[in-house]
N, C-alpha and C positions, 0 to 999 in steps of 0.2 A: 504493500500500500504506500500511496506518495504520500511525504508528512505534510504538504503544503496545501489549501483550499478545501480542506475536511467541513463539510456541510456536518455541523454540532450541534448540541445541546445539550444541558445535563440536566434531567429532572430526576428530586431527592438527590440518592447517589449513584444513579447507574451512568459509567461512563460510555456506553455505547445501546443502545436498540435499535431491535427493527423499526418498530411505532415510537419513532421520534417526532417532535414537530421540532424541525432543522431549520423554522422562519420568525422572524419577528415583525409584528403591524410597524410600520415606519410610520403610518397616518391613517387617521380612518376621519371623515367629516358626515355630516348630513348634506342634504344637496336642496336648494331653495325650502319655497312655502311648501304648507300641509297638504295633502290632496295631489300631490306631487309623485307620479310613476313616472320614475328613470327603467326606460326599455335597452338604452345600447350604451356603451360606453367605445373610444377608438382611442389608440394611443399611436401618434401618427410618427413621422422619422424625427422629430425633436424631441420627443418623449412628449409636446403638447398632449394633453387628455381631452378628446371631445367626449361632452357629455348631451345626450339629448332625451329627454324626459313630455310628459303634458303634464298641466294643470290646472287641476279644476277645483270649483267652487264648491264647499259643503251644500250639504240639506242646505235648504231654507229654513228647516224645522231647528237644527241645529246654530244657524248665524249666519250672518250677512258681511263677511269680511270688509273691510273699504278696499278702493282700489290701492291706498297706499299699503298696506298691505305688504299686498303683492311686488310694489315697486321697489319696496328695502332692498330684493334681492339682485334689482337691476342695476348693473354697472355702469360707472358714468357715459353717457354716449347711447348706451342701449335702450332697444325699444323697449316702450312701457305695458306691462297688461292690460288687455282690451276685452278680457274675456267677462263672461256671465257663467249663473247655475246651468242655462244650457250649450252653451259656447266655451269649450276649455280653450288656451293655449297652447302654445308648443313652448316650452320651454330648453334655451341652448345655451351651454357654457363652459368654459375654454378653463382644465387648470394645469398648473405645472407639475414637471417631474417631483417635486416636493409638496403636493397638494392645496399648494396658493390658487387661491381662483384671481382668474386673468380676466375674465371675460363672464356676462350673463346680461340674455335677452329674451323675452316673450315675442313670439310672430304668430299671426291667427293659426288655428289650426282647422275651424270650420271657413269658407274663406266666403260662399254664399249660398243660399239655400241650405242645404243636404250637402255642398259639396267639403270635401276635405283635403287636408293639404297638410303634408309630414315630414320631416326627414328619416330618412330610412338607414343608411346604409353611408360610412366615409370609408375612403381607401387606404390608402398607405400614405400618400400626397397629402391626404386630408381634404381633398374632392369630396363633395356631398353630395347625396344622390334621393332627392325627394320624389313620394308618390302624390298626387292629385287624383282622387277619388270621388264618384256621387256627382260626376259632372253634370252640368245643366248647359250646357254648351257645349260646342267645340269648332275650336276656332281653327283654322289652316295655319299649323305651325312652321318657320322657316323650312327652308326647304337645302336637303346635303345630310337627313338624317334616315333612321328606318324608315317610316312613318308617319307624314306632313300631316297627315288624315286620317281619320279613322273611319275603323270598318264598322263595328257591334257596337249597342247603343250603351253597353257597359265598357266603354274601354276605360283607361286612367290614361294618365300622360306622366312621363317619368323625365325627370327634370335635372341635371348636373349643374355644380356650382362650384366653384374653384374656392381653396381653403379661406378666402376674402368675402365669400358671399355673392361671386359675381357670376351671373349667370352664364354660361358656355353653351346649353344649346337646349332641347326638348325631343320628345320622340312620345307618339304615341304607343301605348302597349294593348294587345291584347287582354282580356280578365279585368273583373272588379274588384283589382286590388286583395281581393280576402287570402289569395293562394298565392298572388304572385311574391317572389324570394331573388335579393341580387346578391354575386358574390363579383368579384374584381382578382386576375390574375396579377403577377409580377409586370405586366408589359401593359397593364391600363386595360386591356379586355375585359367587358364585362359579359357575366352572366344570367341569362333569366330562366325563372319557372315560373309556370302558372297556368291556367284555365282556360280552353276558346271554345267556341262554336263558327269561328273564323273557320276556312275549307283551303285559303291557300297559303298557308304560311311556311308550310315543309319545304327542305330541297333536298334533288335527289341526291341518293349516295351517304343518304345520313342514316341515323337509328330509325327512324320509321318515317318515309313522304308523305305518306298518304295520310286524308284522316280517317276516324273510324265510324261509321257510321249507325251506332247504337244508338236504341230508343228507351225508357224506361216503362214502366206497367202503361203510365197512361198515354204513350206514343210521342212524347216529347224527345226531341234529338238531345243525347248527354255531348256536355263538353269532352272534349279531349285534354291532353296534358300533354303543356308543351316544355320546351328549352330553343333558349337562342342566344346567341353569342353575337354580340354587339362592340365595334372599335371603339376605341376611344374617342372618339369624334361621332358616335353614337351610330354608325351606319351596321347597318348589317352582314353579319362574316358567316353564320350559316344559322338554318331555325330547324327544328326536327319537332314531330310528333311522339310519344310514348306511348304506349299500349296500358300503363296504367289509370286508377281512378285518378290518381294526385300523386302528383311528386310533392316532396313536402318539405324535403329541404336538400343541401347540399352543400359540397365545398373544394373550392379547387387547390388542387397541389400539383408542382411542375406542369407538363400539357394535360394533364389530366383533369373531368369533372366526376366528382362521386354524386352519387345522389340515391336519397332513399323514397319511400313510397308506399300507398295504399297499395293494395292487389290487382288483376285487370280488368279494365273498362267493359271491357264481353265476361258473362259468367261465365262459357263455358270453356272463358281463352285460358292460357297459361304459359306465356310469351315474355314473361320474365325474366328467367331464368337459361343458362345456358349448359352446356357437359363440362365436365369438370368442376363442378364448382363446390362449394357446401350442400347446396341443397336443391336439386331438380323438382320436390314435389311442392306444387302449389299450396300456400301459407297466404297470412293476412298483410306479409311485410315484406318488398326486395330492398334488394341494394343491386345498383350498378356500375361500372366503371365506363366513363363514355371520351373518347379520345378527342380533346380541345381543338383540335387541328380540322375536323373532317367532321367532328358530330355522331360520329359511328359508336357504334357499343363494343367496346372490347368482352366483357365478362358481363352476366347475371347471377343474383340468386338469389330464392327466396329466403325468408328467415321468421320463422314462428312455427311452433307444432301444428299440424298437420288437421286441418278442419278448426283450428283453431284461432278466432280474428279479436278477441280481447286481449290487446298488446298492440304496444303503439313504439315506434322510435322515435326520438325527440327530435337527436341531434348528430351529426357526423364530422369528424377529422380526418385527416388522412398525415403523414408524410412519409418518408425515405423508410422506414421501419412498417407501415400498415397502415388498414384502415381501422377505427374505431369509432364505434357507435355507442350512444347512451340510449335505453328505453323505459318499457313501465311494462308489470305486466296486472291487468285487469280483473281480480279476481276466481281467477283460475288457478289452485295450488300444482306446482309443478316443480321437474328439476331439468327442464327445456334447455335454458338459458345458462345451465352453470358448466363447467367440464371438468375433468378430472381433478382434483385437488384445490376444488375453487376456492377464494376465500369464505365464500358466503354459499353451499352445497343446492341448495332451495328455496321455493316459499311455501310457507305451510300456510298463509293466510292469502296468497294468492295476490298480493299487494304491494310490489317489490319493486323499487329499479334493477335494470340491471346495465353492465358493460362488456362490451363484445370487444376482442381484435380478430379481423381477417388480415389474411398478408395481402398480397398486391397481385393475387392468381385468383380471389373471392374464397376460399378457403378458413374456414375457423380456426385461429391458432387457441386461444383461452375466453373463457366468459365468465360473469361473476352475480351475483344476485349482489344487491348491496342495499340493506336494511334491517327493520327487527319485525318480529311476527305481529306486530300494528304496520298502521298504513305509513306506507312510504312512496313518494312520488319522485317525478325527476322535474328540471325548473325548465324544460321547453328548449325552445334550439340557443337558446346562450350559456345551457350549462355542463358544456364539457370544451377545453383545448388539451393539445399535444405539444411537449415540446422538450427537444433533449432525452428522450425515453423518458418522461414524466408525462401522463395522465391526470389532469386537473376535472374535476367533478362538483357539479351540488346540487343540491335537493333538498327536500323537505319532509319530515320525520312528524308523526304524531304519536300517541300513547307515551308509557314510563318506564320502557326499554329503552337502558343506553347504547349507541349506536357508536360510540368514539372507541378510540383505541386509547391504549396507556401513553400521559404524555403529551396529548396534545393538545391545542390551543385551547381549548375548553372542553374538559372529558367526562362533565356532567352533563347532565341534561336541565338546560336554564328552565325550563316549565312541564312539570309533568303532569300527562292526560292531555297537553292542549297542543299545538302544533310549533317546533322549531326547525330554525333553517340550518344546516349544516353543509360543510367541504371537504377535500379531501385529497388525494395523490396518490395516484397508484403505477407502482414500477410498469413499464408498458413490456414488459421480455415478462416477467411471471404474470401479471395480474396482482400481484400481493400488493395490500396499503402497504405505503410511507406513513400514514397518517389518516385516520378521520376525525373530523372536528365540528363542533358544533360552533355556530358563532351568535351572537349575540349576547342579551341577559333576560331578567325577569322583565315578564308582558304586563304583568300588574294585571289590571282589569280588562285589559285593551280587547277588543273581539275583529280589529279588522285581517284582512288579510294581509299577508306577507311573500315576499318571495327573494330568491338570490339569485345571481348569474357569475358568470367567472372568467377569464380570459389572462393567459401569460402576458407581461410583457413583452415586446417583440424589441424591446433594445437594451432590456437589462436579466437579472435572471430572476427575477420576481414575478409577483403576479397581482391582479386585482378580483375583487371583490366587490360586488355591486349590487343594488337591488331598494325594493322598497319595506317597511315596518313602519308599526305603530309604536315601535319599541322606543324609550327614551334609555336605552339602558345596554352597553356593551358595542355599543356600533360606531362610537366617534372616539378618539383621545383628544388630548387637552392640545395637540400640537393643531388638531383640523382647521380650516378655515373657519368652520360652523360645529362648532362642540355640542350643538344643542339643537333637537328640534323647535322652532318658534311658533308658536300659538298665533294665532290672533287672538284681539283682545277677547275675553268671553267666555275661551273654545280652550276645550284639555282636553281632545279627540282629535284623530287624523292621522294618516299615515304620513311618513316622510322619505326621501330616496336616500338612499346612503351609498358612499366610496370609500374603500379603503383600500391602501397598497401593504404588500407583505414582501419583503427581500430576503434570503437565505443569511443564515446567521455563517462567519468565518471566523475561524479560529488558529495558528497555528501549531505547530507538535510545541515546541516551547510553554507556551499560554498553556495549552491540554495539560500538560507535566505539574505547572504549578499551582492548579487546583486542587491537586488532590489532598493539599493541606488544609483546604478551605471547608467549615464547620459552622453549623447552625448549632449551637447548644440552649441547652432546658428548652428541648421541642417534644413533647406540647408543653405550654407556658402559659402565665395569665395577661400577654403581652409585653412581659418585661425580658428579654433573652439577647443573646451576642453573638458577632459574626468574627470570626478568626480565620487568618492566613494570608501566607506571605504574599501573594497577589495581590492581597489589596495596600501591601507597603507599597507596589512600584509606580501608581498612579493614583488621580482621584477617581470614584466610581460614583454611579445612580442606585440608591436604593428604591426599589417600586414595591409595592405590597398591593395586590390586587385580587377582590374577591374572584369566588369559582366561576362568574359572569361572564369575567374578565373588566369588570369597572375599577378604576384607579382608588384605591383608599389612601395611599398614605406613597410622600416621594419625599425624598432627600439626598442631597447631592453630599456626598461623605470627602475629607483629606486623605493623603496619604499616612495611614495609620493601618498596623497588622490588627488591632481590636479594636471594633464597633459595638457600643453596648447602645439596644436600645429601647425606652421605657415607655409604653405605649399601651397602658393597661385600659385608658381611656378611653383609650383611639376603636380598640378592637373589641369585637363582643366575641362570645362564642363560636367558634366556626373552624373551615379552612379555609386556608388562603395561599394564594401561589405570592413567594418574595423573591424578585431577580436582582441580582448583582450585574448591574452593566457598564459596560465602559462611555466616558464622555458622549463617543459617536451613537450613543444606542446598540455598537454591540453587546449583544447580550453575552457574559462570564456564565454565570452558572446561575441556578434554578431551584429553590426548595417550595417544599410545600410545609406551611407555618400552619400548627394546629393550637389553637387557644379556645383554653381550657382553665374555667375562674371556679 
């Protein structure tokens, strides 16, 4: 083993586990007003963070927010919210690699009538790529793109805007928005999914020209499901039809598009699936591989037991190592989903996420159930990436089975019986956790809903965290822009969006050697107990004491002294609590868990 860049941790005393958590929150904030769902997060080549979110107005029953309000959250320059109880906005805003917000504006989201208007999707450039939805119009867009005009009285118009907000061009699309999905290669290419009853959008020599001409019981012609690959300059590079109900999501890696799906458009087709592969016999779910270049299908295959269509796939990754899929299964108790020595064998309650790898031939290498015999869900297509053979995951957990491993960020369960969010890491070569974690803290009384999503960094080796709660408790530190979710006057309800970044803690063989003198004594204690060892003679360090939630109770910045006494009998009630020793920079030294006992 090399002694330099050891991804570390030491909780109590164990110098080495499997189920470590080997990261530390560098920051975690709340993101604007109440009523606030952040859906995407992008972190573009500067490490800039786009954030884009809506927000809307509580009940009426509940209050009447003023516009100011709303406008606290708007930066100087930025537009102001214009929204009503039935008009949200779109709320956007820009923070840095240290989670300073740079930037925040409200822009309509209904824009007239029925119609809507979003940002969807930034690239690597940080290019934004908005849907306009519910049109009451449609006007003859420039012309040099797909689509000047439209065909079906449900089309959208998908709209590019350079990282400044300036507009570059428009293109009508097929579908009413509800299916359609864009993802962007390395070279600016973009890709689409989604819905037609359009008849000529194929070309030949792709995955399917034609379209298909099925009706449902009462004789109405079914949409097909398409894919189109669009330049950067928005024109069209090839469009192909599918043989399933829906494609439903996807993602490109090198020339390649993956994508996954309902089953097929004909009952009694089965034009999924290809030889070789996992699985020839028709299921509720495939996956494909479709070559960027040409539009062709390289591989198929289905994936769900066999007459079996309760089970959904959320989300897909791919790169140089496989493909990986996140799902859910519906339930149905089974051991479908797991493979030989998985971490998680089954579900008995039939209520499971689970994780799949296939290699780059459609072949099953490992799969995993991952939850507790309560309900467990997965968080939709933002919650799984790949990167470095790490597997990043989240979901969401009900009942008062814990679901963490030993170790990690929070290995209780913040509310039992009611529903928490939790993440995770899993080695992409076994399927085995690095870690599962729950995150957040106590909900208190709160009943709304919650959710998480997850995404690595793509220029450091961290990752984020993101989503919305009604939690006040475990989801920000003192370092965030916004420590605090903000009320209106009145109001103690509402959800709020939250951000937090995590980076891998470093350590090297030196440092590791001389903790091992390093002691928590009279543990359990009535608050009053001392920290000893020579590590802490050779610099100053951070003392943090933080309940099981993970909320900060007690911090203090310590000299260069080998003994720390300290007397805190006040401070702490009954309980446990996690105490870190970390250096100036927030690296984290070492980890105990402090038990007080009066």
């Amino acid at each position: 083993m090399k002694a330099k860049n050891l991804f570390f941790v030491l909780f109590s005393s164990c110098l080495f586990s499997q189920n470590t958590f080997n990261y530390q929150r560098d920051w975690g904030t709340y993101f604007g007003a109440t009523n606030t769902v952040l859906y995407r997060i992008h972190e573009d080549n500067s490490s800039t963070i786009f954030a884009d979110a809506i927000t809307s107005l509580p009940n009426p029953n509940i209050g009447n927010p003023p516009t100011s309000y709303y406008n606290q959250f708007v930066t100087l320059g930025g537009h102001p919210f214009t929204g009503n109880f039935q008009t949200p906005n779109n709320f956007s805003g820009k923070l840095s690699s240290l989670g300073n917000l740079l930037q925040a504006e409200y822009t309509p989201y209904i824009t007239s009538g029925p119609s809507k208007k979003a940002p969807y999707f930034r690239d690597d450039t940080g290019n934004m790529y908005e849907f306009e939805s519910n049109l009451m119009s449609y006007p003859t867009l420039p012309s040099g793109v797909w689509l000047s005009s439209h065909n079906e009285p449900d089309d959208i118009i998908l709209s590019k805007y350079d990282p400044n907000n300036n507009l570059l061009w428009k293109t009508y699309l097929p579908g009413n928005g509800s299916y359609n999905s864009i993802e962007t290669d390395n070279n600016g290419n973009i890709y689409i999914i989604g819905l037609t009853k359009w008849q000529n959008l194929s070309d030949p020599g792709t995955f399917q020209p034609n379209f298909s001409m099925v009706y449902d019981a009462g004789g109405h012609l079914l949409a097909n499901s398409y894919i189109v690959k669009l330049s950067p300059q928005g024109q069209k590079i090839w469009a192909t039809y599918t043989p399933a109900k829906s494609v439903n999501g996807m993602t490109v890696y090198g020339n390649n598009l993956y994508i996954f799906g309902q089953d097929d458009l004909k009952p009694a087709g089965a034009e999924l699936s290809t030889s070789n592969t996992f699985q020839i016999a028709k299921s509720g779910q495939f996956i494909s591989k479709i070559d960027g270049t040409t539009g062709q299908r390289i591989w198929g295959t289905y994936y769900g037991s066999i007459g079996n269509y309760y089970a959904g796939i959320s989300d897909i990754k791919a790169d140089e190592t496989g493909v990986y899929i996140v799902g859910m299964t519906f339930g149905v108790p089974s051991n479908y989903y797991a493979t030989e020595g998985a971490y998680k064998a089954n579900t008995t309650d039939g209520f499971d996420m689970f994780v799949t790898k296939f290699n780059n031939l459609g072949n099953r290498i490992w799969s995993t159930y991952i939850g507790s015999d309560n309900y467990d869900s997965f968080s939709g297509d933002r919650g799984l990436d790949v990167k470095n053979g790490k597997l990043l995951f989240t979901g969401l957990s009900t009942g008062n089975q814990n679901i963490s491993t030993p170790g990690a960020y929070i290995n209780t369960k913040p509310n039992p019986s009611t529903e928490d969010i939790f993440f995770g890491i899993l080695d992409t070569n076994t399927g085995s956790p690095d870690f599962i974690s729950y995150y957040g803290g106590s909900l208190g009384n709160a009943t709304e809903a919650m959710d998480i999503y997850c995404s690595f960094s793509k220029y450091s080796d961290g990752f984020y965290l993101y989503g919305h709660t009604p939690g006040n408790n475990g989801f920000s530190s003192a370092n965030g822009y916004q420590p605090n979710i903000i009320y209106p006057a009145g109001i103690t309800v509402g959800i709020s969006s939250f951000i937090a970044k995590f980076s891998p803690k470093y350590l090297s063989t030196s440092e590791i050697n001389s903790l091992e003198d390093l002691i928590l004594y009279n543990n359990p204690n009535n608050g009053n107990f001392s920290l000893k060892g020579s590590v802490l003679n050779k610099e100053p360090h951070i003392i943090n004491i933080n309940d099981m939630s993970g909320r900060l109770i007690y911090s203090k910045n310590i000299q260069k002294n080998e003994e720390e006494h300290f007397n805190l009998e006040d401070k702490l009630i009954n309980g446990t609590y996690q105490l870190s020793i970390k250096k100036i920079n927030q690296t984290l030294i070492k980890s105990f868990k402090l038990m007080i006992k009066k």
